[in-house]
N, C-alpha and C positions, 0 to 999 in steps of 0.2 A: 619886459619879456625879451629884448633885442639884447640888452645888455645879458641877460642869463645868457643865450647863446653866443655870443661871441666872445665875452671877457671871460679869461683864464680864474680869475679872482671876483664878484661882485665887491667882495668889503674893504680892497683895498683901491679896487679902482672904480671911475666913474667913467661913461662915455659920451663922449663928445659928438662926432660923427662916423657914417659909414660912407664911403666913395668908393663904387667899382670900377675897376681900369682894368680893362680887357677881362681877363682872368682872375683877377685879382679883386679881395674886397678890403681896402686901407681903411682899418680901424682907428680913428683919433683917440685917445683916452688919455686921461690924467688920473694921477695920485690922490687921495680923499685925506694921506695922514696930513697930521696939521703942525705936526713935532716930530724929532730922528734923532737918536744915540749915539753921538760918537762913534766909531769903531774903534779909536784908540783910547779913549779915557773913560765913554760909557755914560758921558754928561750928553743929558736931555737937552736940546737946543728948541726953543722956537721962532729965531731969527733967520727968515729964508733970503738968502746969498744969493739966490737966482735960478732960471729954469734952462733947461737944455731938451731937446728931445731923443728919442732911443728908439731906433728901427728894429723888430723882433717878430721871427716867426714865432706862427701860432699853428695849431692842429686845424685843418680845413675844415670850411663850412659847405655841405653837399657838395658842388664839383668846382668851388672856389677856393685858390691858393688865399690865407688870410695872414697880414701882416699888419702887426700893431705897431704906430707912431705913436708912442709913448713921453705925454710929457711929466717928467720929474723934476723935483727942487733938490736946489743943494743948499745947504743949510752951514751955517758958519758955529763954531764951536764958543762956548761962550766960560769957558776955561782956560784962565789965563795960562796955568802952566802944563797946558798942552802942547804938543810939534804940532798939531793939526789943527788949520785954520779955518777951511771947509771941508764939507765935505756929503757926497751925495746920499740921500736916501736908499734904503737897501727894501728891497723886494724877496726875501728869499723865498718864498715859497709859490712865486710866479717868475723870476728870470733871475738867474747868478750875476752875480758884480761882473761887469763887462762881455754878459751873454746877450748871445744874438739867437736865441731860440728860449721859448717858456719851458718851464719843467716841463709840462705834461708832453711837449711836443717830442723834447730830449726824451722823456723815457719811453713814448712809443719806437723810434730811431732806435733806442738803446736795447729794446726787446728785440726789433728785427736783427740788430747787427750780433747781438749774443747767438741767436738761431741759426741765421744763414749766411752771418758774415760778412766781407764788406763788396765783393761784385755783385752776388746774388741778390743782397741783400737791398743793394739801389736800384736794379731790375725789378725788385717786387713791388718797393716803395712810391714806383715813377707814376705808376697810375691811380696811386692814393692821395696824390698831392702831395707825400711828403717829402718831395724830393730834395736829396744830398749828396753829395760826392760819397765813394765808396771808400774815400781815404780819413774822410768823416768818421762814416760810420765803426772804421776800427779805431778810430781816436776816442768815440763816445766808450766801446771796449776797453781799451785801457784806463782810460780816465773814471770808470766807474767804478764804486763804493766795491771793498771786497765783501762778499759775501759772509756771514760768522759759520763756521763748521759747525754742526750738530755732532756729539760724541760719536763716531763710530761705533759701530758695533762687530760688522763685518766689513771685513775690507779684501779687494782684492789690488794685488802689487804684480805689475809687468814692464816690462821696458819699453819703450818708443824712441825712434830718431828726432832727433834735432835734425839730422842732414843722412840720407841714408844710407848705411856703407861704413860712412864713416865716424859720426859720435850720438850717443846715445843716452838720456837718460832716465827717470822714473817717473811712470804714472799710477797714482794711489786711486782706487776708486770706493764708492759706499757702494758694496752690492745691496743692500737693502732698497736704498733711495736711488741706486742706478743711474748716480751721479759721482763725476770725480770730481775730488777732495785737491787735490796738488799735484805737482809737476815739480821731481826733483831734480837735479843739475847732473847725477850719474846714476850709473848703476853699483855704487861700491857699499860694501856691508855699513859700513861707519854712517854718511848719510842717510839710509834709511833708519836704520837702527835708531840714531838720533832722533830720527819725524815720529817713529813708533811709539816711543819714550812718553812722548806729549799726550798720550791718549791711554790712560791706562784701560779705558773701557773697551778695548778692544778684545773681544773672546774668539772670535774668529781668523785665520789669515788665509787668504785662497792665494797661491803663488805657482810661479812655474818652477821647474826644476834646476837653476841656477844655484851656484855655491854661494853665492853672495846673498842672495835671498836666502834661502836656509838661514843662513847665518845672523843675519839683519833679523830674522824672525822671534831664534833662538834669543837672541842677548836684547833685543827691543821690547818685545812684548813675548816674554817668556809665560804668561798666563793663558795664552791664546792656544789653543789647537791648525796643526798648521795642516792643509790641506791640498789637494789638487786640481787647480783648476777643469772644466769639462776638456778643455779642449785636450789637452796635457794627457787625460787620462783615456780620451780617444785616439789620441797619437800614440801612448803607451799600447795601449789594445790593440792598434794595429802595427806597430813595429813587432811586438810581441808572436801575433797570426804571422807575420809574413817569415818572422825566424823559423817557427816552428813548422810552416810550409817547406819554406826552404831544405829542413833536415830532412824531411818527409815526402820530397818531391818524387821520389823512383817508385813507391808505394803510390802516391796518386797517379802517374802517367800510367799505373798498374789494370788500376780502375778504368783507364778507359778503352771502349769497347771498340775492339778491331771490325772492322766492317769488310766482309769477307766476299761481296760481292759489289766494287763500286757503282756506283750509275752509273751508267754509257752515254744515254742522251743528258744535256744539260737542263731540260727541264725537270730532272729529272734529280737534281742536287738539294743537296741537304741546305735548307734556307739558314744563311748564319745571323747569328744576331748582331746589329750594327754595332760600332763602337759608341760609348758616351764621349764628347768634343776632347774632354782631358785625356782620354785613355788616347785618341789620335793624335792628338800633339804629344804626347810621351815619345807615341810609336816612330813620330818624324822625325823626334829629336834622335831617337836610338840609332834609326836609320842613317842621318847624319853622320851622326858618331863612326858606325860600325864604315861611312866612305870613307870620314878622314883617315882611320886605322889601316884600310887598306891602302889606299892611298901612302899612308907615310912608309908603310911595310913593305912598300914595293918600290917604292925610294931606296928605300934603305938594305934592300937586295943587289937594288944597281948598282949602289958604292956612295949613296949621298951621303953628304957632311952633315953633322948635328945643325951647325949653322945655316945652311939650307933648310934643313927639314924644321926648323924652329919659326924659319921666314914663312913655310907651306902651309904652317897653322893657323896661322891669321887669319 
């Protein structure tokens, strides 16, 4: 029953002892195979060469950090025309050749840092016991299995920063699964076009309004219907209302009602409706703007130099 809870594997390992040190619960354990494979030539050996032992975390047991002292054989190869003379016993489905953590432990690690990443990520882990360096946790991220793409079906395609300002390149997402697919190196038609190509099931493209996308759309997955994204198409609608405000402004200032007897007392005023936070940070910034203007415009009455009034802007 002890060994059900604490060993990663019952069938391939056997347990020895448990000893707790402070916090901690050191799991003795040994190996149960009795024979091991080459890894170069695939010759079954059962001449053991010798034992070594292998420190490795493990997933905690209720509020105890657990670490297995693992002893393995190494086992000498019994083929003459092999390079390899020893060689140790492989465990793969409980710790990688020269791992210092069991799978199961790595792929709970590996789910946090996928999620939250690697600061947050050891923040969250520290009071689960699983604690790791947050420099870990993005290593367990790179280092893990790529995922295989399911067919697209709909895809949506927008740009993101690498550094921002100044290079940019493409993010492909599955809007169905509302998960992204790849991260390409630019935003130029030919690279996407290309990634498109790979996936002829793609019937959908949700894109922004860039030439290059168009483009990439057209000549990659010319089966698809090309589309506009929500936000793209709220942006449209509203550049659109504000043009046609714009033409129409002297008709609406038209509309509104002259008030032919102002209040006299101030309690007596018309309650205005506050602004929303965005609309007052516009109103400051215009405000700004409309000093510097004067400011430079009155510079520029008194006789200043371009090159002053270029320094006033800063």
């Amino acid at each position: 029953m002890l060994a059900e809870l604490l060993l990663p594997d019952q069938n391939v390992l056997s347990l020895k002892e448990v000893v707790q040190e402070n916090d901690v619960l050191v799991v003795t354990a040994e190996t149960k195979t009795k024979e091991a494979n080459c890894p170069d030539c695939g010759q079954c050996s059962l001449r053991v060469h010798g034992r070594y032992h292998r420190q490795i975390a493990d997933l905690p047991c209720t509020c105890y950090s657990l670490l297995i002292d693992l002893e393995v054989r190494r086992f000498k190869c019994t083929n003459d025309k092999c390079i390899r003379r020893t060689f140790t016993e492989r465990l793969p489905d409980v710790v990688r050749h020269y791992g210092r953590r069991t799978e199961r432990l790595r792929d709970n690690q590996h789910h946090v840092a996928l999620h939250a990443g690697g600061e947050l990520g050891h923040r969250l882990i520290k009071p689960l016991n699983l604690t790791t360096s947050a420099d870990t946790l993005l290593r367990l991220v790179r280092d893990g299995e790529e995922q295989e793409i399911h067919p697209p079906r709909v895809v949506g395609i927008d740009d993101w920063a690498f550094r921002k300002g100044q290079s940019y390149g493409t993010i492909i997402i599955d809007l169905e699964r509302q998960k992204p697919i790849d991260l390409l190196p630019d935003r130029t038609a030919g690279t996407v076009s290309e990634w498109l190509k790979q996936y002829p099931s793609i019937e959908i493209i949700s894109r922004d309004r860039a030439t290059e996308y168009a483009k990439a759309a057209t000549e990659g997955a010319p089966q698809a219907i090309q589309v506009a994204d929500r936000w793209h198409l709220l942006k449209n609608l509203r550049d659109a209302t504000e043009r046609f405000l714009g033409r129409h402004s002297r008709y609406l200032k038209a509309t509104i009602p002259i008030i032919e007897n102002p209040p006299e007392n101030e309690d007596d005023e018309v309650e205005m409706v506050p602004l929303a936070p965005a609309e007052q940070d516009s109103l400051k910034r215009r405000e700004r703007r409309l000093a510097l203007f004067e400011k430079v415009r009155k510079m520029h009455q008194e006789g200043g130099q371009s090159v002053k009034l270029r320094g006033n802007w800063k």
